[in-house]
KEKOLZA-298357 format. One line per 4 residues: number of its first residue (from 0); their letters; for each residue x, y, z of N, C-alpha, C, CB. Coordinates in steps of 0.1 Angstrom, whole numbers, plus 5000, padded with zeros to 4 digits. Glycine has a CB too. Example, Ala and Ser with C-alpha at 12.3 -4.5 7.8 and 13.67 -1.06 7.14 Angstrom:
2
0) AS) 5132:4943:5078:5123:4955:5078:5132:4967:5078:5113:4955:5090; 5128:4978:5071:5137:4989:5071:5129:5000:5079:5141:4994:5057
***
This chain:
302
0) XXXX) 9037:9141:4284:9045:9129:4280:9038:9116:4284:9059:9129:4287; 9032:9115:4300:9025:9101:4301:9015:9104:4294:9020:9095:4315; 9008:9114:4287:8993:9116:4282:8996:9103:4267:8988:9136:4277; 9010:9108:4259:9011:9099:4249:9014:9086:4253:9020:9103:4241
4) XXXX) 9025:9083:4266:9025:9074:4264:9013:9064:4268:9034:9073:4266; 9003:9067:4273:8992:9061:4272:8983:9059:4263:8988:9063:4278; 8983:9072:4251:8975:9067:4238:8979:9057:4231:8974:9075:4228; 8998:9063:4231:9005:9050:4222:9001:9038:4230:9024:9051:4220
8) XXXX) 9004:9032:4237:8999:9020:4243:8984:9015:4240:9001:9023:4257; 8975:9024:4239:8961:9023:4237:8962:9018:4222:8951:9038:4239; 8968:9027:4212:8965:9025:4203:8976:9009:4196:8964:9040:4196; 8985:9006:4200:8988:8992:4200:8979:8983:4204:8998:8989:4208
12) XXXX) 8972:8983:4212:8966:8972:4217:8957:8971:4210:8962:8972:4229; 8948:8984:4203:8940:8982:4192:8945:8978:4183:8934:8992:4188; 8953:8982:4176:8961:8975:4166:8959:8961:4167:8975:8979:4168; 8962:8955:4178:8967:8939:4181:8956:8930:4184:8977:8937:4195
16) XXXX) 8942:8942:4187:8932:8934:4187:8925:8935:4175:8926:8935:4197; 8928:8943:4167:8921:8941:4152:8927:8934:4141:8920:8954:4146; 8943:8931:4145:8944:8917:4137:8941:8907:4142:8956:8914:4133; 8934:8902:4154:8932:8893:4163:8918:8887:4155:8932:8899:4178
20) XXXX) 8911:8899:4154:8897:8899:4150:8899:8897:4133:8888:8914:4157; 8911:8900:4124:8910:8899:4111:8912:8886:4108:8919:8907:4103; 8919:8877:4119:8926:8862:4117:8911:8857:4118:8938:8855:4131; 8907:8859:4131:8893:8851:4134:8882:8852:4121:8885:8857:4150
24) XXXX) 8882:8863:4112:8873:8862:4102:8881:8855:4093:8866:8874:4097; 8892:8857:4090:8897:8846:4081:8894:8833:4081:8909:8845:4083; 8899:8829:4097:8894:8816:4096:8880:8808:4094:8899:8811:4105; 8873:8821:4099:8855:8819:4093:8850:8817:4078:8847:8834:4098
28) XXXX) 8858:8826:4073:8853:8825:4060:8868:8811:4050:8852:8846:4055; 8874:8809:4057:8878:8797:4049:8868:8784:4052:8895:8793:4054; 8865:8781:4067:8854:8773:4072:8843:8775:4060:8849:8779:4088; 8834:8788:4059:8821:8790:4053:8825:8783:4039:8816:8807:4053
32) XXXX) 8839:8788:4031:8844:8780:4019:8845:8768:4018:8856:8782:4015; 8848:8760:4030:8845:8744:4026:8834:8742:4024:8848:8733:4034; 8826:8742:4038:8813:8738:4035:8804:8744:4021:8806:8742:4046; 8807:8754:4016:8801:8761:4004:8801:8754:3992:8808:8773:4002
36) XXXX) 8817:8743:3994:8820:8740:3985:8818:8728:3985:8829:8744:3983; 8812:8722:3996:8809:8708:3998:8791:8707:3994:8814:8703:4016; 8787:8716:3997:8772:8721:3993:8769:8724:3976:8770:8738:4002; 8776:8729:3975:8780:8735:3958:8776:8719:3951:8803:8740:3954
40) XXXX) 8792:8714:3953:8794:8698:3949:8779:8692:3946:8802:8688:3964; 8775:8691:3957:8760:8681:3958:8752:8687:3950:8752:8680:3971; 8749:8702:3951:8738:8708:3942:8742:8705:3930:8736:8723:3943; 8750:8704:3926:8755:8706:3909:8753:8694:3905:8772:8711:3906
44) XXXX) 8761:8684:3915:8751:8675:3909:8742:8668:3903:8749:8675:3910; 8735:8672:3911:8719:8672:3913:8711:8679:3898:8715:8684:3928; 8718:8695:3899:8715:8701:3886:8720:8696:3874:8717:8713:3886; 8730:8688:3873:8735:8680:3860:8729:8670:3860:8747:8677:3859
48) XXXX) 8724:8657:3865:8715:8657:3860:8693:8658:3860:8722:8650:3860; 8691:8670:3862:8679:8674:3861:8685:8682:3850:8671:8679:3873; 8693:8689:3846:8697:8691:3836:8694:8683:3819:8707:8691:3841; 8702:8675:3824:8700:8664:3814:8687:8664:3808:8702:8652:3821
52) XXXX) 8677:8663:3820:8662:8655:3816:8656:8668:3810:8650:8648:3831; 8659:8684:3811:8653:8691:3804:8657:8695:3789:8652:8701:3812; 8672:8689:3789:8675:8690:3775:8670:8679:3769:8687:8691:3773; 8667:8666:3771:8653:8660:3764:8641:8663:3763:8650:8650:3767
56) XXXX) 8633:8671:3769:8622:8672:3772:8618:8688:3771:8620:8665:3784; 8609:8691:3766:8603:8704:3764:8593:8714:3771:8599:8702:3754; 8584:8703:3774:8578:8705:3782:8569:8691:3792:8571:8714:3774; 8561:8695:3800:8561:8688:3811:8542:8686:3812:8570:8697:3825
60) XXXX) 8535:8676:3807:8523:8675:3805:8521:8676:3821:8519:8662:3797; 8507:8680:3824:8500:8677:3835:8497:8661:3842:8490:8684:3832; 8502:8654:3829:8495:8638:3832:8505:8633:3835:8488:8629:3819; 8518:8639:3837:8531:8636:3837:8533:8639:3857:8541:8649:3825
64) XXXX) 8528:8646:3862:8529:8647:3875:8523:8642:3885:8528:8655:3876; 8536:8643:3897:8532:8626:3906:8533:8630:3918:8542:8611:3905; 8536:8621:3928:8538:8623:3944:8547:8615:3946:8528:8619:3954; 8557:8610:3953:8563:8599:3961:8562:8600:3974:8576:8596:3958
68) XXXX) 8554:8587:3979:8550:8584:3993:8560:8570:3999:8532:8579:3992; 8566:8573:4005:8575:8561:4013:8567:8558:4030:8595:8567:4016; 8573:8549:4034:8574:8547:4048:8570:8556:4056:8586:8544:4052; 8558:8560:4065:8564:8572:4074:8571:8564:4085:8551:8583:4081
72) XXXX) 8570:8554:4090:8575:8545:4103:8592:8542:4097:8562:8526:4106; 8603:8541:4111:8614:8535:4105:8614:8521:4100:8623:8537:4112; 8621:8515:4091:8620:8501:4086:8626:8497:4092:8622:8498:4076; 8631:8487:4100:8637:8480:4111:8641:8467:4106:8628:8479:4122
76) XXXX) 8655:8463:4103:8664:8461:4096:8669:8453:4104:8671:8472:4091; 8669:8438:4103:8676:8426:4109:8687:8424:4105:8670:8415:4107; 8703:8426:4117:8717:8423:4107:8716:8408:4104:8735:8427:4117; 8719:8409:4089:8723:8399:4085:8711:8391:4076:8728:8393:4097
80) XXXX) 8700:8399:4077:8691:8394:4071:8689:8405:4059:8680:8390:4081; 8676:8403:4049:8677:8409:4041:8664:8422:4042:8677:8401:4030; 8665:8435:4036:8652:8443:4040:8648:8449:4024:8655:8459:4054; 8640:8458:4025:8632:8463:4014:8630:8480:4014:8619:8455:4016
84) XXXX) 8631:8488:4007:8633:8502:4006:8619:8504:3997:8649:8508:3998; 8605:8504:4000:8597:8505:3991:8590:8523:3990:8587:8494:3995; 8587:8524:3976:8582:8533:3975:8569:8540:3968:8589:8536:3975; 8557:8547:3967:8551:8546:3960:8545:8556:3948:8546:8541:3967
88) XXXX) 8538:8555:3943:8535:8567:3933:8516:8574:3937:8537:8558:3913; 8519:8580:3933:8503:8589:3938:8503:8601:3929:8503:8595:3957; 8488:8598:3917:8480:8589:3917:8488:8575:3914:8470:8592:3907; 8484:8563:3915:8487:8551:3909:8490:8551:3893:8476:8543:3912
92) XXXX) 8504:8551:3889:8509:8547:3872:8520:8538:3873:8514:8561:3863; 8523:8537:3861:8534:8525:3855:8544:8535:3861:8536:8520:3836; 8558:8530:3865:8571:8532:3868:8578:8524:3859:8575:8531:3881; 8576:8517:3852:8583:8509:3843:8593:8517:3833:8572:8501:3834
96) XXXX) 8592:8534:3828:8595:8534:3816:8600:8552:3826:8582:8530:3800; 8603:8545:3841:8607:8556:3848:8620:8559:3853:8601:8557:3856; 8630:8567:3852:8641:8571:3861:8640:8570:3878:8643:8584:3858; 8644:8561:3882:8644:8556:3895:8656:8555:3903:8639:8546:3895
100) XXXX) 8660:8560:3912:8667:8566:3923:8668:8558:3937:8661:8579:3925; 8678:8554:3942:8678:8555:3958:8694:8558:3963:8671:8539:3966; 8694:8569:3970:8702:8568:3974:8707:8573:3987:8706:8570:3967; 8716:8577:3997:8718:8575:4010:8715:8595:4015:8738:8567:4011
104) XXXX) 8725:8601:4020:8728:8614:4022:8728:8624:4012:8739:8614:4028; 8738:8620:3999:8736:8628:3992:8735:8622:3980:8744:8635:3993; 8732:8630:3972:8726:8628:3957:8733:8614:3945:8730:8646:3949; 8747:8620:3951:8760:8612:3945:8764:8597:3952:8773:8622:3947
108) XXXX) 8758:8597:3963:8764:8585:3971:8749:8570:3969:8766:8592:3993; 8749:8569:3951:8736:8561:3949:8741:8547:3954:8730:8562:3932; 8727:8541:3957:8724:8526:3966:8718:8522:3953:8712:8525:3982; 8707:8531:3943:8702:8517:3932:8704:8527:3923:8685:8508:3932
112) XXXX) 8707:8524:3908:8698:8530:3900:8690:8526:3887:8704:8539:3898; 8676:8528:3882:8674:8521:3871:8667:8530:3863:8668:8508:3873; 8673:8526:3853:8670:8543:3842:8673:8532:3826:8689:8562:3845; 8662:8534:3820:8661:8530:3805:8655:8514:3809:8678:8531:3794
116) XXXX) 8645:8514:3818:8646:8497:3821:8648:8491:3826:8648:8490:3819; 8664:8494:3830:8675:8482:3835:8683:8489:3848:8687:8478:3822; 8688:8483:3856:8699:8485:3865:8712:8495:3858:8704:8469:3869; 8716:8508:3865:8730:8513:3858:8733:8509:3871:8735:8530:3851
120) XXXX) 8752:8504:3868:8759:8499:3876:8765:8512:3878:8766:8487:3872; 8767:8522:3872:8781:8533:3869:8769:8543:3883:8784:8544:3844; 8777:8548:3887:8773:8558:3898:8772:8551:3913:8758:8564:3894; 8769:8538:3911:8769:8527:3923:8777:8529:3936:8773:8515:3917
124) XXXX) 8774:8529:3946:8786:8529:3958:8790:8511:3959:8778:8537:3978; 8804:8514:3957:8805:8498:3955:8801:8492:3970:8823:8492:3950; 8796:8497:3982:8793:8490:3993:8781:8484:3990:8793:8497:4005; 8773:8489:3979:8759:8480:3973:8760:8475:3964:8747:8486:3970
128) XXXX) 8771:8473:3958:8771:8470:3948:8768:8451:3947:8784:8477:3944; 8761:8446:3940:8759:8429:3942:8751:8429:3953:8773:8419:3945; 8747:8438:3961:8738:8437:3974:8722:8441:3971:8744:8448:3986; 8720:8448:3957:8709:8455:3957:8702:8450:3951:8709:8467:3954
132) XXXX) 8689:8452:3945:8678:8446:3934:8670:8453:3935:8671:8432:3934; 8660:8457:3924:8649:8461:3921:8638:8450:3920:8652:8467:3911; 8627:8455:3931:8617:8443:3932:8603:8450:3918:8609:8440:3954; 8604:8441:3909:8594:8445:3902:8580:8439:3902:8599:8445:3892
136) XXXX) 8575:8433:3911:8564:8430:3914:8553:8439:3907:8564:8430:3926; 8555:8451:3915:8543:8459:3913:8544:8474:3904:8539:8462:3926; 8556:8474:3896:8562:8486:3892:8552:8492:3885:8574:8485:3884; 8542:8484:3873:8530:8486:3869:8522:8494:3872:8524:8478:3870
140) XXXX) 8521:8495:3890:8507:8500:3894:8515:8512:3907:8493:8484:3901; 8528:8518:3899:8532:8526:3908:8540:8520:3917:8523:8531:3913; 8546:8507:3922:8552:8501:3934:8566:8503:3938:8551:8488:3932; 8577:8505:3938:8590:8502:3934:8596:8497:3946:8597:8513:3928
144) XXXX) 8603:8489:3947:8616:8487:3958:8627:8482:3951:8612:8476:3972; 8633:8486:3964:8653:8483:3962:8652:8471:3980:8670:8510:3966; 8658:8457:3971:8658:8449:3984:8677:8453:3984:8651:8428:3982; 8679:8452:4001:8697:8451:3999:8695:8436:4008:8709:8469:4010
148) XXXX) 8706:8427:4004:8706:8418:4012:8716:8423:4024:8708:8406:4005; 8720:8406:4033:8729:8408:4042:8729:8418:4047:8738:8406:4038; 8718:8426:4060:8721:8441:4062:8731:8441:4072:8708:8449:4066; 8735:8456:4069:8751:8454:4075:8749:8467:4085:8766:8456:4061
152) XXXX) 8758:8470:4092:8753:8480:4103:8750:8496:4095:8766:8480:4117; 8762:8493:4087:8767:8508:4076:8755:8510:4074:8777:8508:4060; 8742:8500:4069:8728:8504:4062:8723:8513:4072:8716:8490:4059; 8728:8517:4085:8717:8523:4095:8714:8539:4090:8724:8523:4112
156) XXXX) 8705:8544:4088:8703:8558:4085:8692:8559:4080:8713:8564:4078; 8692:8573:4073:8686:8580:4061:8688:8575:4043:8691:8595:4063; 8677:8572:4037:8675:8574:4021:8666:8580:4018:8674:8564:4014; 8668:8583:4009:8658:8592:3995:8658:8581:3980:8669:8610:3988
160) XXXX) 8638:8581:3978:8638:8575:3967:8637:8590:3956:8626:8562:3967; 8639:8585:3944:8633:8596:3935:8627:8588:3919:8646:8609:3932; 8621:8593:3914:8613:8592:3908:8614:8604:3894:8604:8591:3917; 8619:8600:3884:8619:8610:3873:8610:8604:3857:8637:8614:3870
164) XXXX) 8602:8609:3855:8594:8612:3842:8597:8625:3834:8578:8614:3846; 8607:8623:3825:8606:8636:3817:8614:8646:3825:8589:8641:3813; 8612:8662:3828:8616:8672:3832:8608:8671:3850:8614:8683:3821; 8600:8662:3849:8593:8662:3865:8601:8649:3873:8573:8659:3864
168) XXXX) 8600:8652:3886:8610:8644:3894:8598:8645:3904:8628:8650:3897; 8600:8637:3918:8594:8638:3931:8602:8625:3939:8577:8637:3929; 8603:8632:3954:8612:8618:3956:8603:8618:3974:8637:8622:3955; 8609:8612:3977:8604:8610:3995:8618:8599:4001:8583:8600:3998
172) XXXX) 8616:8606:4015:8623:8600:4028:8626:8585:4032:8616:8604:4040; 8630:8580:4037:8628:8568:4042:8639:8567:4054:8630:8557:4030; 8641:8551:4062:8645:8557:4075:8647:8542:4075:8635:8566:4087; 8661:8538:4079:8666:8525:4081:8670:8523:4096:8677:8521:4071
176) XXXX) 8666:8512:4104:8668:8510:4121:8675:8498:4118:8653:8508:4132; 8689:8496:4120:8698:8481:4119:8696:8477:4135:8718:8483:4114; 8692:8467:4135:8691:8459:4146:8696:8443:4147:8678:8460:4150; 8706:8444:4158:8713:8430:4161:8710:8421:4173:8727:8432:4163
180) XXXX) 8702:8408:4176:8704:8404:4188:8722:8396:4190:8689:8393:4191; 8725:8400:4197:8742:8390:4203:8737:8381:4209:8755:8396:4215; 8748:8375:4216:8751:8365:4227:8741:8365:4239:8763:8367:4233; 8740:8352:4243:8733:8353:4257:8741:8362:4267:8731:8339:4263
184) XXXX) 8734:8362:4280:8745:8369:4286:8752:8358:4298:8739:8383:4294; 8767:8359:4302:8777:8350:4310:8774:8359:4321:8794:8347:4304; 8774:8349:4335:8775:8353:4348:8787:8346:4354:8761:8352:4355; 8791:8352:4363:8797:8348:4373:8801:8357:4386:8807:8343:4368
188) XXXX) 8803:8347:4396:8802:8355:4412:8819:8362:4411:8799:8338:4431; 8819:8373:4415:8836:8378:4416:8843:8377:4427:8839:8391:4413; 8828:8382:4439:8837:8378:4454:8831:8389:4466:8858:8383:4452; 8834:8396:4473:8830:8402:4482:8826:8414:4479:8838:8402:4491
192) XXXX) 8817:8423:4485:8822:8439:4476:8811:8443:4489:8815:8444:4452; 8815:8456:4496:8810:8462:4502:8798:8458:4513:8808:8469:4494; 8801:8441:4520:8794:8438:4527:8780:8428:4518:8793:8452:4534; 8786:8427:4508:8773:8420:4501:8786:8409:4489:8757:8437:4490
196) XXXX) 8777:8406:4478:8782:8398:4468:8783:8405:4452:8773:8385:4467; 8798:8407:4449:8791:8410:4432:8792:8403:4426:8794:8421:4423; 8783:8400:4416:8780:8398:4400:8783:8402:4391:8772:8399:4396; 8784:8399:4380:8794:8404:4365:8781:8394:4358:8817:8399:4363
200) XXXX) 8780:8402:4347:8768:8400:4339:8780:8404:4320:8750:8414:4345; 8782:8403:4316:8783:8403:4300:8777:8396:4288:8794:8399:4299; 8778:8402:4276:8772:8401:4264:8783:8407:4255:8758:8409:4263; 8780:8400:4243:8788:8408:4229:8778:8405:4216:8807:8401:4225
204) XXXX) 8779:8412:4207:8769:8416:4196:8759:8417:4192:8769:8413:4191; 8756:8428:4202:8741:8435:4198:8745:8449:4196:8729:8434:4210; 8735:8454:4182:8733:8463:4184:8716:8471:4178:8745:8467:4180; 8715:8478:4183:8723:8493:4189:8729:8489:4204:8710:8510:4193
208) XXXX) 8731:8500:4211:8737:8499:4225:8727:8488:4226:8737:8513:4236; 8728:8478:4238:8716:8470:4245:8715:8478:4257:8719:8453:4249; 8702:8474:4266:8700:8476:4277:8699:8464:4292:8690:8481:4273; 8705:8467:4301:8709:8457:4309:8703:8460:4324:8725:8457:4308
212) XXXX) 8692:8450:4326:8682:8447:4339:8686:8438:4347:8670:8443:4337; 8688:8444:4360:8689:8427:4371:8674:8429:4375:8703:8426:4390; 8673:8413:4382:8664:8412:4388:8662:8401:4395:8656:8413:4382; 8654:8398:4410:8655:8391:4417:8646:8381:4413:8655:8397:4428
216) XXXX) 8644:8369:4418:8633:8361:4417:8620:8366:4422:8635:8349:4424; 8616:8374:4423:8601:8376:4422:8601:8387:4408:8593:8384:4440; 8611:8394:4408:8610:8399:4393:8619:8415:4395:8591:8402:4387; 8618:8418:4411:8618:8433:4414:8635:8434:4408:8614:8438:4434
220) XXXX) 8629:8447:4402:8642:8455:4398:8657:8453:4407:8639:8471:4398; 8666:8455:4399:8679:8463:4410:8687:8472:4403:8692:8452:4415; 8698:8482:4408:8702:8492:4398:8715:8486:4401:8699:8509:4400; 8720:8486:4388:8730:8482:4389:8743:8483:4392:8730:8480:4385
224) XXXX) 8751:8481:4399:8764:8487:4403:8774:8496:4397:8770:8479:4405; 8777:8491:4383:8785:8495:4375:8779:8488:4359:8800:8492:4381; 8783:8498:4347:8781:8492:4334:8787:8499:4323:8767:8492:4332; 8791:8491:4319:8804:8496:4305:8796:8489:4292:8823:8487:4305
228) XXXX) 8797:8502:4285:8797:8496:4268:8809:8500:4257:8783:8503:4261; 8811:8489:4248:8825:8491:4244:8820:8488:4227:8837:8480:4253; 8826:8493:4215:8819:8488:4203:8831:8479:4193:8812:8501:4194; 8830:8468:4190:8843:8462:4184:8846:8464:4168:8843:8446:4185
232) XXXX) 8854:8463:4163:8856:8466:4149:8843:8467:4140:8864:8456:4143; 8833:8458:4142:8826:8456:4128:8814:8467:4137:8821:8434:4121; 8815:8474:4148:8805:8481:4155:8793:8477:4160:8803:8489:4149; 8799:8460:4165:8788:8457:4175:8793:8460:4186:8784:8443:4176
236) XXXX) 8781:8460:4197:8784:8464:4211:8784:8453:4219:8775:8475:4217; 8798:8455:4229:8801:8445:4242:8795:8453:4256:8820:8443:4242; 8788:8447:4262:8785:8450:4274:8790:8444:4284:8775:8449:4275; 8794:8449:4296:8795:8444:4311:8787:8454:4325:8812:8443:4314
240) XXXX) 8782:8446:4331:8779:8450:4343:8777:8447:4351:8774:8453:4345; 8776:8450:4365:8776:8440:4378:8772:8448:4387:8790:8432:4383; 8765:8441:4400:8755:8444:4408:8758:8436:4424:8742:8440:4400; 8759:8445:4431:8765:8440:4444:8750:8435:4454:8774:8455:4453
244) XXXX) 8749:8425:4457:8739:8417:4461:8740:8417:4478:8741:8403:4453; 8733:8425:4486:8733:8425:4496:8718:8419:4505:8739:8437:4497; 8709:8422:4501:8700:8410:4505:8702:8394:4507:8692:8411:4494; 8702:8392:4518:8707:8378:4520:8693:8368:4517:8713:8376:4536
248) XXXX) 8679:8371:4512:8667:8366:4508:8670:8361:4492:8655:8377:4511; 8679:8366:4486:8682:8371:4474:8693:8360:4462:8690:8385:4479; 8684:8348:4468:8693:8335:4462:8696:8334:4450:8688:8321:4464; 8682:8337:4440:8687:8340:4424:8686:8353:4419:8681:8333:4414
252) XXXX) 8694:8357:4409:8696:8369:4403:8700:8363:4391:8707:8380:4410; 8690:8371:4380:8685:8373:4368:8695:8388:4360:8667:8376:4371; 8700:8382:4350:8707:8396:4342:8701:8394:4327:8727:8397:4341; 8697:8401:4321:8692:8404:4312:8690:8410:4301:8690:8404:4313
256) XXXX) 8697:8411:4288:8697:8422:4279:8690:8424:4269:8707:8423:4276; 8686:8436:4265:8673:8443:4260:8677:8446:4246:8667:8457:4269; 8672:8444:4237:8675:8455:4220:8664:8463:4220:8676:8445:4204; 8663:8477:4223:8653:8485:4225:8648:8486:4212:8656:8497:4231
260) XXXX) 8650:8482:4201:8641:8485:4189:8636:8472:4182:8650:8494:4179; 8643:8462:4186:8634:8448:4184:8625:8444:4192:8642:8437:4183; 8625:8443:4207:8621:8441:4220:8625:8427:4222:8607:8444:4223; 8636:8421:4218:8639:8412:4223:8650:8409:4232:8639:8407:4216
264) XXXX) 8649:8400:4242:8659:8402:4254:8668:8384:4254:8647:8408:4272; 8679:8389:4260:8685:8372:4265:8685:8372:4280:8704:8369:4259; 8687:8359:4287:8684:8365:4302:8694:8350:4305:8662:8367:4311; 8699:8350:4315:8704:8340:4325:8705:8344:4343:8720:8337:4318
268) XXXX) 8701:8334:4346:8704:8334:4359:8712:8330:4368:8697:8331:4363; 8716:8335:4380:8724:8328:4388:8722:8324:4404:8734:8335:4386; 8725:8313:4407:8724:8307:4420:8732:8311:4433:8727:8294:4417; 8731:8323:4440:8742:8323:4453:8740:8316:4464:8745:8334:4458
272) XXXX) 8745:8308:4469:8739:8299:4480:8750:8309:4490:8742:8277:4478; 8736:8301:4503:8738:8314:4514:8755:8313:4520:8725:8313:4529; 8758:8296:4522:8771:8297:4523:8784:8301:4516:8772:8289:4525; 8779:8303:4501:8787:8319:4501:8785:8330:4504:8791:8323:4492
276) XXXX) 8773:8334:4507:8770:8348:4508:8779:8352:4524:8750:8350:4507; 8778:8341:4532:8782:8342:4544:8798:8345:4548:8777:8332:4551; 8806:8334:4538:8815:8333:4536:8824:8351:4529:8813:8320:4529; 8814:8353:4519:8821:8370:4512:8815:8377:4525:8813:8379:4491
280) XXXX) 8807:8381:4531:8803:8385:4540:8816:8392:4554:8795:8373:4543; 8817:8372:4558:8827:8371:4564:8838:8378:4564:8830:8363:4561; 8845:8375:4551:8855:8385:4541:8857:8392:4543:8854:8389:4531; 8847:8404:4538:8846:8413:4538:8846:8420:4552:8838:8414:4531
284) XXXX) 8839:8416:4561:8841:8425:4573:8855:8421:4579:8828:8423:4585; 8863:8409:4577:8876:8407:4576:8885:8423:4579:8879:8400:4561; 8885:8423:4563:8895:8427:4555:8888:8447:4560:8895:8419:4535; 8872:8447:4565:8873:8464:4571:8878:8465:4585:8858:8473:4571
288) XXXX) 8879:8451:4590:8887:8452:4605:8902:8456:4601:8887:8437:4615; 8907:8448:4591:8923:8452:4592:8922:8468:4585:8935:8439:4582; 8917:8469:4575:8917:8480:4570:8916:8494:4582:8906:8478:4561; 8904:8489:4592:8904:8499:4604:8918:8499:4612:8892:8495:4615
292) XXXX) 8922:8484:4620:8932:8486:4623:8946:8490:4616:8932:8477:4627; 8949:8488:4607:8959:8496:4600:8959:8509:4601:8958:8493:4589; 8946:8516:4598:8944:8529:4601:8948:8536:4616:8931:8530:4597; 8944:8528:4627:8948:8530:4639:8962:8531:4641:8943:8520:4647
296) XXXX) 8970:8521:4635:8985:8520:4638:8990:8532:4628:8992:8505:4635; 8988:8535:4621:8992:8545:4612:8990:8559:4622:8983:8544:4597; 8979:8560:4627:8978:8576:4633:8983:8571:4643:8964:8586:4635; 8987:8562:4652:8992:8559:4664:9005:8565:4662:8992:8544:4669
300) XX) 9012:8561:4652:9028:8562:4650:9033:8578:4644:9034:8549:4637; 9018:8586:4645:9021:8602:4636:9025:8612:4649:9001:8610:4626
***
């Protein structure tokens, strides 16, 4: 009798762990169906129209085939100013009478397009839309770019140009770096902190993240106490940080903030004269005497 009731038991639990394990592939293979289907999407795409170009075209001359060479360095992209997406052809030919392409992540999310000559508006992400141009300078001798004005942070990423002649296509990479300088940075003294003075250093609108240096008057580093970054609606970044100043040699202190991909920095300084330093000082060993004494009266009365 216990012999069954321990198979039966055994074999419940199997039971309960093999629908356990049928859910968990369920939910795998609904997962594997989106993405399949989000993958699908794009390819098809893609193959509608290259599609297209083989139902005009029969065949594909050898004189017909190309390269596209872009940027290998990222293009580094001033907010607010305007940049350039160039790309080139190899060997050297006309692009004038070419299917030309740029567009972001995927195939469908187009930034330019110019096909028969001219600009098509239809396919356009309206976030480029009135922002974009075709620089034809050099289209002649193989050249192409897409200028976007007003660059906006959204421009930060990956594109693809492409390039179609007939049933042959070739496209290449490109790599956009949005960079913002903000505000100078605001100082001010806050008060006592651990036997020394802190500082508060802030900035707002830079991006990417900034980077934030103190430093004394001869230049030497300090690490800084504390530092917050925060990003506001339009996804510029607000900084604060502050630095407890315990060197009493240590009259000015320098805060500073860095845009690691422009290399440009804002800096202000500040003045602590020693009669405050003496004064938070003061303070401060104050307020760890009562703090001690309090403590005393407290275990006195336990």
């Amino acid at each position: 009798m216990l012999v069954l009731v321990i198979l039966g038991a055994g074999y419940f639990l199997k039971k309960e762990h093999s629908a356990k394990v049928q859910v968990l592939k369920a939910r795998a293979l609904n997962l594997l169906e989106l993405l399949s289907l989000e993958m699908l999407q794009e390819v098809t795409d893609f193959q509608s129209w290259n599609q297209e170009k083989q139902l005009s075209y029969s065949h594909v001359l050898s004189t017909d085939r190309f390269l596209v060479f872009g940027p290998t360095d990222p293009i580094v992209a001033v907010l607010g100013r305007d940049t350039m997406l160039s790309c080139t052809l190899s060997p050297a030919m006309s692009a004038e009478n070419m299917e030309l392409r740029w567009y972001r992540s995927k195939f469908s999310e187009a930034v330019f397009i110019y096909q028969n000559q001219r600009e098509q508006k239809e396919g356009q992400m309206p976030e480029y839309s009135g922002r974009t141009s075709l620089v034809k300078d050099f289209l002649t001798w193989g050249e192409a770019a897409v200028r976007i004005d007003k660059v906006r942070i959204s421009d930060n990423g990956q594109y693809t140009c492409l390039f179609g002649k007939g049933r042959f296509y070739e496209r290449a990479t490109l790599e956009i770096k949005v960079a913002g300088v903000g505000s100078a940075p605001e100082m001010r003294i806050e008060g006592p902190e651990e036997d020394g003075v802190r500082v508060a250093c802030t900035a707002s609108g830079w991006f990417p993240k900034p980077q934030v240096q103190w430093r004394d008057l001869s230049g030497e580093k300090f690490l800084a106490f504390s530092e917050a970054h925060a990003q506001d609606s339009d996804g510029l970044y607000r900084v604060e940080s502050s630095l407890v100043v315990r060197d009493s040699s240590a009259g000015n202190v320098t805060c500073s903030i860095l845009n690691p991909i422009l290399g440009q920095e804002k800096a202000k300084a500040i003045f602590i004269p020693d009669w405050r330093k003496a004064v938070y000082q003061a303070a401060w060993r104050k307020a760890q005497l009562y703090a001690d004494w309090r403590k005393e009266q407290f275990q006195s009365c336990e």
